[in-house]
C-alpha positions in Angstrom: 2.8 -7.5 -2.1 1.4 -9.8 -4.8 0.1 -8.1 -7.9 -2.2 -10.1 -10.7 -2.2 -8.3 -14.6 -5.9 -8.6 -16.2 -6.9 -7.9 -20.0 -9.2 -7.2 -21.6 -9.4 -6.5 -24.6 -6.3 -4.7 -25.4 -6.4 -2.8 -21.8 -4.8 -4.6 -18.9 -5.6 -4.3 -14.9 -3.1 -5.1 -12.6 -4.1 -6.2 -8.9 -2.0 -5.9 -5.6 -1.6 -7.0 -2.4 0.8 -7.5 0.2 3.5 -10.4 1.3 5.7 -10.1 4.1 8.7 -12.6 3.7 9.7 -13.7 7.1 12.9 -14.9 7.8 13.2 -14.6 11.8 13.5 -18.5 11.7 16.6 -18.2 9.3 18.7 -15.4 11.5 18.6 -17.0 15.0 21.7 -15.2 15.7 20.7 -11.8 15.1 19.7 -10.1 18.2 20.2 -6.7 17.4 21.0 -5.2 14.5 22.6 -2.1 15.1 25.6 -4.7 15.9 26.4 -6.2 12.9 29.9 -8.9 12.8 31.8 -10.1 10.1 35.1 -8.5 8.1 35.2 -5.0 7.1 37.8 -3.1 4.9 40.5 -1.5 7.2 40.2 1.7 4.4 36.4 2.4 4.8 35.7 5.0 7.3 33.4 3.5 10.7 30.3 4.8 9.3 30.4 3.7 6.0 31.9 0.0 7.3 28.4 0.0 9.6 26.1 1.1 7.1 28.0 -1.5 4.8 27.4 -4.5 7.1 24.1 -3.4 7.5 22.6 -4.1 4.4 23.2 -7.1 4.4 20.7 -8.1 8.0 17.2 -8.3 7.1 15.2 -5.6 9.0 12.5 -5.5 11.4 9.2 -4.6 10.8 5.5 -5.0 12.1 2.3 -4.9 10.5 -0.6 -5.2 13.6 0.3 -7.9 15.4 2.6 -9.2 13.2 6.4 -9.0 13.6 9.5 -10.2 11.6 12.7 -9.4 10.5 13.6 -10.2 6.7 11.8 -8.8 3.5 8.7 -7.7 1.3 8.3 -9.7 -2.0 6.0 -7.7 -4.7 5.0 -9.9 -7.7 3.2 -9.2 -10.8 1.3 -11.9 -12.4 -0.9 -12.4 -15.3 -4.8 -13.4 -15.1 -6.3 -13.6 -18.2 -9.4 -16.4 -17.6 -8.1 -18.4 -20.8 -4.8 -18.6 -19.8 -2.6 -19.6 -17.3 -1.2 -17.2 -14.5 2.4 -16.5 -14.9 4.5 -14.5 -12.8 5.9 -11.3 -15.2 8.0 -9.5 -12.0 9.4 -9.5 -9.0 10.4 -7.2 -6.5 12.2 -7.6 -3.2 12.5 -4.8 -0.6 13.4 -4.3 3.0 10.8 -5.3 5.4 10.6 -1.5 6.2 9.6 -0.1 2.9 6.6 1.4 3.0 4.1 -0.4 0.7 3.2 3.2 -1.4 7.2 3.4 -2.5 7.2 0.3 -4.3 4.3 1.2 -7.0 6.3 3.4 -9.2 9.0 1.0 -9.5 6.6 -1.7 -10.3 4.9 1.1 -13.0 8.6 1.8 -14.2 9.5 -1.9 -14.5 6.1 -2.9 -16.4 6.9 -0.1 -18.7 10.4 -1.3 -19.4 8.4 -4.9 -20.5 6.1 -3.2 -22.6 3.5 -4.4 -20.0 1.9 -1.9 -18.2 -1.6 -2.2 -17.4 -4.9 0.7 -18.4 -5.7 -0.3 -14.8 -4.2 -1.0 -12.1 -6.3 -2.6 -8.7 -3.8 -2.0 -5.6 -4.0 -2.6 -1.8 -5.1 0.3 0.4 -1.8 0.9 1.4 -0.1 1.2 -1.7 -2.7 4.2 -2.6 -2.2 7.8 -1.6 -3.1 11.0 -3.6 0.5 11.3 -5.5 0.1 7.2 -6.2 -2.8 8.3 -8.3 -1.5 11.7 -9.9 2.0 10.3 -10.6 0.5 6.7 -11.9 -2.0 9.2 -14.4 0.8 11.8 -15.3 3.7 9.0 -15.9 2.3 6.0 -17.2 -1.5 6.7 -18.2 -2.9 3.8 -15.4 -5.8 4.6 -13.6 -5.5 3.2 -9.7 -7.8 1.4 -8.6 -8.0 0.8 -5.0 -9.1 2.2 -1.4 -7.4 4.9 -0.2 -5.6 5.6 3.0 -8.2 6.1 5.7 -8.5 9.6 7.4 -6.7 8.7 11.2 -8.2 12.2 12.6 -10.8 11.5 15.2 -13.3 13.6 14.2 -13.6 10.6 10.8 -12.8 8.1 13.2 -15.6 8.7 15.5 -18.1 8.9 12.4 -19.8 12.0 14.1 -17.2 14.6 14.1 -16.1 17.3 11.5 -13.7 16.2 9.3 -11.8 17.9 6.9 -14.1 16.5 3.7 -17.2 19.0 5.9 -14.9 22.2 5.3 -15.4 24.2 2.5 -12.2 25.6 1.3 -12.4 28.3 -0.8 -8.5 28.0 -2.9 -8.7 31.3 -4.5 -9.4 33.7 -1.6 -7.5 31.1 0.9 -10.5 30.9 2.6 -12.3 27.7 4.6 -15.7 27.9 6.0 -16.8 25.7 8.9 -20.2 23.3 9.2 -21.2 26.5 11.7 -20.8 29.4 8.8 -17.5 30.9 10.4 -14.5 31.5 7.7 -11.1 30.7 9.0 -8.7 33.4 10.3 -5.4 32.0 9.4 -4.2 30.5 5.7 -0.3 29.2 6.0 1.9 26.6 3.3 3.9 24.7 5.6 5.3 20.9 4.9 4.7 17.7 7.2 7.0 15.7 8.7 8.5 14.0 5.5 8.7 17.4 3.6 5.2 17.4 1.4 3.9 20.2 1.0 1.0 21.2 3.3 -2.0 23.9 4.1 -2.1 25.2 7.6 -5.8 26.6 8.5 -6.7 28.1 11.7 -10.0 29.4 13.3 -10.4 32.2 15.3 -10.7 31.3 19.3 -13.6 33.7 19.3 -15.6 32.1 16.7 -15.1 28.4 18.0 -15.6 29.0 21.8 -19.0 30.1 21.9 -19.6 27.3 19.3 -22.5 24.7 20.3 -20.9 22.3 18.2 -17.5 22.7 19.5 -17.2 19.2 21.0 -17.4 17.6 17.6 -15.3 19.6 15.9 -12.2 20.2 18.2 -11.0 18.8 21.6 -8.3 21.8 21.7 -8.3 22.9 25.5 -8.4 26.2 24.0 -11.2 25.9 22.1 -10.2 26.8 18.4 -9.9 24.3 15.6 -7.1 23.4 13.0 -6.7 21.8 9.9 -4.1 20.6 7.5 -4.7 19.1 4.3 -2.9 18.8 1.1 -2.3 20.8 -1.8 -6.0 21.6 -4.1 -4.8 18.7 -6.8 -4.1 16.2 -3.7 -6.8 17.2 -1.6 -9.3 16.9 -4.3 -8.6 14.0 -5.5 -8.1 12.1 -2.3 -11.4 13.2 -0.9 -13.0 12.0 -4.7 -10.9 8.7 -3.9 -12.3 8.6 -0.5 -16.1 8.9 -2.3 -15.4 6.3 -4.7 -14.9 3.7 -2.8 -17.8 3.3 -1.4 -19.9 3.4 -4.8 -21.1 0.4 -6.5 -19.5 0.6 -9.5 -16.1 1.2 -7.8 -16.7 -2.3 -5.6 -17.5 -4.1 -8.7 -14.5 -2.8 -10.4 -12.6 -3.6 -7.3 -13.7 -7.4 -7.3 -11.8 -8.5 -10.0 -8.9 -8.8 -7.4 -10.5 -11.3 -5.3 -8.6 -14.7 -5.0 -5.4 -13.3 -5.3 -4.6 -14.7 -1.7 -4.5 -17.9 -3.7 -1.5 -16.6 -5.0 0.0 -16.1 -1.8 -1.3 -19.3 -0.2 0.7 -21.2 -3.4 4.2 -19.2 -2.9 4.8 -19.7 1.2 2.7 -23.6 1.9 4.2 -24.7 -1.7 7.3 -22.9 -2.5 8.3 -21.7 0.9 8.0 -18.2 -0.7 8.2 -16.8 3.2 11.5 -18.6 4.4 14.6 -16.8 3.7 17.5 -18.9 2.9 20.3 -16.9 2.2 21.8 -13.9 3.7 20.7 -10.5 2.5 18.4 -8.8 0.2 20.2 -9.7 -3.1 20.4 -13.4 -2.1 16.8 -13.5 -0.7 15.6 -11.5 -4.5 17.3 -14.3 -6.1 15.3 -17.3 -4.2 12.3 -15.2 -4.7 13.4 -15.3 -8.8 13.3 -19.2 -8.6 10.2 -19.3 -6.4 8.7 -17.5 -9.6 10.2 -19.4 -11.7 9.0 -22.6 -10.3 6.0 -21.4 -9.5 5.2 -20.8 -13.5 6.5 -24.0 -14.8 3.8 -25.7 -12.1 0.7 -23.5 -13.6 2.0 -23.4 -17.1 2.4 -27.7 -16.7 -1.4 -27.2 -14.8 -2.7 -25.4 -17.5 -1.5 -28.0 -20.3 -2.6 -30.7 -18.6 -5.9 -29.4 -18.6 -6.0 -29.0 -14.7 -8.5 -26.2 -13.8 -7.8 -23.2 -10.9 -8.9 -24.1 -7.4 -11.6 -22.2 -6.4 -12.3 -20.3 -2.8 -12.4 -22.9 -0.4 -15.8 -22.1 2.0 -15.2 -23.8 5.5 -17.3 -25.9 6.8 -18.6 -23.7 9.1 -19.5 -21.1 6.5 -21.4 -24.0 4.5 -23.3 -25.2 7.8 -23.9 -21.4 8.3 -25.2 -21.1 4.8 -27.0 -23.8 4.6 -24.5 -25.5 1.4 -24.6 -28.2 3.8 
């Protein structure tokens, strides 16, 4: 994840995006690793020795059709236009972490350094509803960013009913359909990772005889379900889910174009995706020097009166529009 810090002003905004540091080149060796080698302490019990030697294997991860074993590097970097853009933090995490774990540690970090941002523009994947509640109740930083995407396949298949064409009704636990029938069942339950969750069902009665059943439920008994998040989540991930797709959220949003510039500098110039050392603490220092060096060459740049590269257009987007 690469983050940029903007101001403005007095207020900052702080953009983010992703890096995967892939080190599968570096650990040729490693086949599986759920077998780790190498001395252990005699004293330490066999579960604590494995978990020991494990931390210090890079793990394996995949994002679409990309796989690796190694780590995720998260760096914050300034962007004021008159300036030059120096890296402020860095981060380095397992390959598995999920992206949304690492923004309050960034927030907590920033805050240590006095330099948490009024704004801060994220990746999609670093946003969920308690990113934006915990990054407003903690450290006063409005998120800005798209939101996770509802999977269900009633929003998938843009036609269906989704939970956002409910209308729930929170003080009489009450959900009405698009068809005008209220829900029979209201239950708190918790998903898979322990949130807290609401449990709606519809009366089989009320949904078979439905003629819009087929795009609201594929249940072979012919009732619908839904599950959503408590009111404060659920509200403001649907308003999150709206926002994005107003003009003056994209507008706000653009300020983090480019920052694959950043990303393009670290790994073709400082080899920011090649681990060199053996586990996390060794890789988090290289990634500490890559910063480092990485600042001397923009702060040097900047002297020297050398301006930012721009976007480079291929030239098959200049033939296409007509630049050419």
């Amino acid at each position: 994840m690469l983050s940029l810090l903007h101001r403005e002003g007095g207020a900052s905004t702080l953009m983010e995006t992703e890096l995967q540091d892939v080190g599968l080149a570096v650990y040729p060796r490693i086949k599986v690793l759920f077998q780790p080698t190498g001395r252990t302490n005699p004293h330490v019990s066999c579960r604590a020795r494995h978990e020991h030697e494990f931390a210090r294997y890079p793990r394996y991860s995949q994002k679409r059709e990309t796989t690796w074993f190694g780590y995720k590097a998260h760096i914050t970097e300034t962007c004021e236009a008159d300036r030059p853009h120096l890296i402020t933090h860095m981060v380095t995490t397992p390959a598995t972490t999920q992206d949304e774990q690492v923004t309050e540690t960034i927030h907590r970090a920033l805050a240590q350094k006095t330099l948490l941002p009024a704004e801060h523009l994220l990746d999609r994947g670093y946003v969920d509803a308690q990113v934006l509640i915990d990054s407003e109740d903690n450290h006063s930083i409005e998120v800005i960013g798209p939101i996770k995407v509802d999977t269900t396949w009633q929003a998938q298949a843009g036609k269906g009913f989704d939970v956002s064409s409910f209308t729930i009704d929170w003080e009489t636990q009450r959900v009405t359909c698009p068809g005008g029938q209220v829900s029979q069942v209201w239950a708190d339950s918790r998903d898979n990772a322990g949130n807290p969750r609401v449990y709606v069902r519809f009366a089989k009665a009320s949904c078979q005889p439905c003629p819009m059943r087929t795009d609201c439920t594929r249940s072979a008994q012919g009732l619908r379900t839904l599950s959503f998040k408590p009111r404060r989540q659920h509200e403001l991930l649907q308003w999150a889910r709206h926002r994005e797709h107003t003009e003056a959220f994209k507008e706000r949003y653009a300020k983090r174009a480019g920052i694959e510039g950043t990303i393009s500098q670290g790994t073709r110039s400082f080899g920011l995706r090649r681990s060199r050392y053996m586990g996390q603490a060794k890789a988090h220092l290289q990634h500490l020097l890559i910063a480092v060096a990485m600042n001397l060459a923009r702060f040097v740049a900047w002297v020297n009166g050398v301006p930012r590269s721009t976007t480079r257009t291929s030239t098959f987007a200049a033939l296409a529009t007509g630049q050419l």
